[in-house]
C-alpha positions as CSV (number, residue, x, y, z in Angstrom):
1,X,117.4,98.6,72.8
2,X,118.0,101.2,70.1
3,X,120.8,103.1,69.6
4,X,118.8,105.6,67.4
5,X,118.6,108.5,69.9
6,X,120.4,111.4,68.8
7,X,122.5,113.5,71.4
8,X,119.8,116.7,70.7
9,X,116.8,114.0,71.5
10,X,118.5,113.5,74.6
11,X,119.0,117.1,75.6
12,X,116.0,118.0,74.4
13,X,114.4,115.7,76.8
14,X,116.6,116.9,79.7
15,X,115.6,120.4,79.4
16,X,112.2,119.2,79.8
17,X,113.2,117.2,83.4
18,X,111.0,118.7,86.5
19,X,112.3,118.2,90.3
20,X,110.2,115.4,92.1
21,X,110.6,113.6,95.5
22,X,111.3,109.8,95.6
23,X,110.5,108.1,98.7
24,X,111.4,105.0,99.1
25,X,109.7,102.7,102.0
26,X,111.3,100.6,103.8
27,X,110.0,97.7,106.3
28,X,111.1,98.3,109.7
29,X,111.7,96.1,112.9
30,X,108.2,96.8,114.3
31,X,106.4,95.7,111.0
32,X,104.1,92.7,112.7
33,X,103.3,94.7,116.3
34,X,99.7,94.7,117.8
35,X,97.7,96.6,116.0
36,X,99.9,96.6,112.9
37,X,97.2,95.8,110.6
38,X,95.1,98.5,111.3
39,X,98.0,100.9,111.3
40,X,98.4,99.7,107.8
41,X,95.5,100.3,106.8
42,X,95.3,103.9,107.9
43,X,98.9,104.1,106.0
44,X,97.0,103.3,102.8
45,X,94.2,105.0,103.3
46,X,96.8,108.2,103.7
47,X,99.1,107.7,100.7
48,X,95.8,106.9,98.1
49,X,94.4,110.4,99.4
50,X,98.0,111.7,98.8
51,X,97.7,110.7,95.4
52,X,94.1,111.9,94.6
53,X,95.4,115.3,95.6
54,X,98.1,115.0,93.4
55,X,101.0,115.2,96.2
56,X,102.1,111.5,94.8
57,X,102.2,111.1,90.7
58,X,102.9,107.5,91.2
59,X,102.3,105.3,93.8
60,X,104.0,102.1,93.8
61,X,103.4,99.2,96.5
62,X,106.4,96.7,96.6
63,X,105.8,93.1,97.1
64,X,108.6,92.0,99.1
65,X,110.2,91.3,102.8
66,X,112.4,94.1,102.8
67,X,110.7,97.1,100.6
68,X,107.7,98.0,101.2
69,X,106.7,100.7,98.2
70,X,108.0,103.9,96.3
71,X,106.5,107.0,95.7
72,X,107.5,109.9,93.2
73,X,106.3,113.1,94.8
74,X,105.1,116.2,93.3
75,X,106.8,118.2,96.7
76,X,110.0,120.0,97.3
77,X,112.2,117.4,99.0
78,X,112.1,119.0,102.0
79,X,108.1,118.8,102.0
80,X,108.1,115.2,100.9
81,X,109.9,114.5,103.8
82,X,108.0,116.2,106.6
83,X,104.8,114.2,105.1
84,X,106.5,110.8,104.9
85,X,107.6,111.4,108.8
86,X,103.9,111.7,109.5
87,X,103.0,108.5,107.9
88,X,101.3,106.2,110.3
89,X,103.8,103.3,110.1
90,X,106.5,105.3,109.8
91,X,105.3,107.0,113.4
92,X,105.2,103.2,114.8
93,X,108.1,101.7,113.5
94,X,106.6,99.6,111.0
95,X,108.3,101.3,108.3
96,X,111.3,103.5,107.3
97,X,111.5,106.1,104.8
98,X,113.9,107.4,102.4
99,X,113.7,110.7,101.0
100,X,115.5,112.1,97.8
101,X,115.5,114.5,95.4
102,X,115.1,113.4,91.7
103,X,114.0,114.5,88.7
104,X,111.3,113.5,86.0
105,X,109.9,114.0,82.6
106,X,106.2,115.3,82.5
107,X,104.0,113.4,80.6
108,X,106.0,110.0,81.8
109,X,103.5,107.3,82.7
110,X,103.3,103.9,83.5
111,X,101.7,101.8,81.4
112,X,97.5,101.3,81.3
């Protein structure tokens, strides 16, 4: 790590900082139910589409027993939250979701 950044790079960067949505999502007691695998699948189908319309900047799957992904969204937090409630697995249980407000830095990417 360097210790090179200046106190002006740094709030030159935060004056650049947008307001996002993360969501966080969470496994939830009815994960393995009938008909959870298809219920999945219409939960994926819904957060890719999400992010081809540019309502999710970066979509994140989780692989683990407890978390199951994290989105930053490009919508108010209050929006974020009223589509996350509408997800399919968050409808049957499968999944809980976290919303908060955060900020980010346009042009910020991960990695190709």
């Amino acid at each position: 790590m360097s210790n090179d950044v200046t106190d002006d790079q740094i709030q030159a960067l935060a004056a650049t900082a947008r307001p996002f949505s993360f969501a966080q999502l969470r496994w939830g007691p009815e994960r393995h139910q009938d008909g959870a695998d298809a219920i999945e699948r219409q939960h994926q189908r819904r957060m890719v589409s999400l992010r081809a319309e540019g309502v999710i900047a970066v979509l994140c799957p989780v692989v683990s027993d407890t978390v199951a992904g994290v989105a930053i969204m490009t919508e108010p937090h209050e929006r974020a939250q009223e589509i996350m409630a509408a997800d399919p697995c968050v409808q049957a249980g499968m999944m809980t979701c976290e919303v908060h407000p955060c900020l980010g830095f346009p042009g910020d990417a991960l990695p190709q």
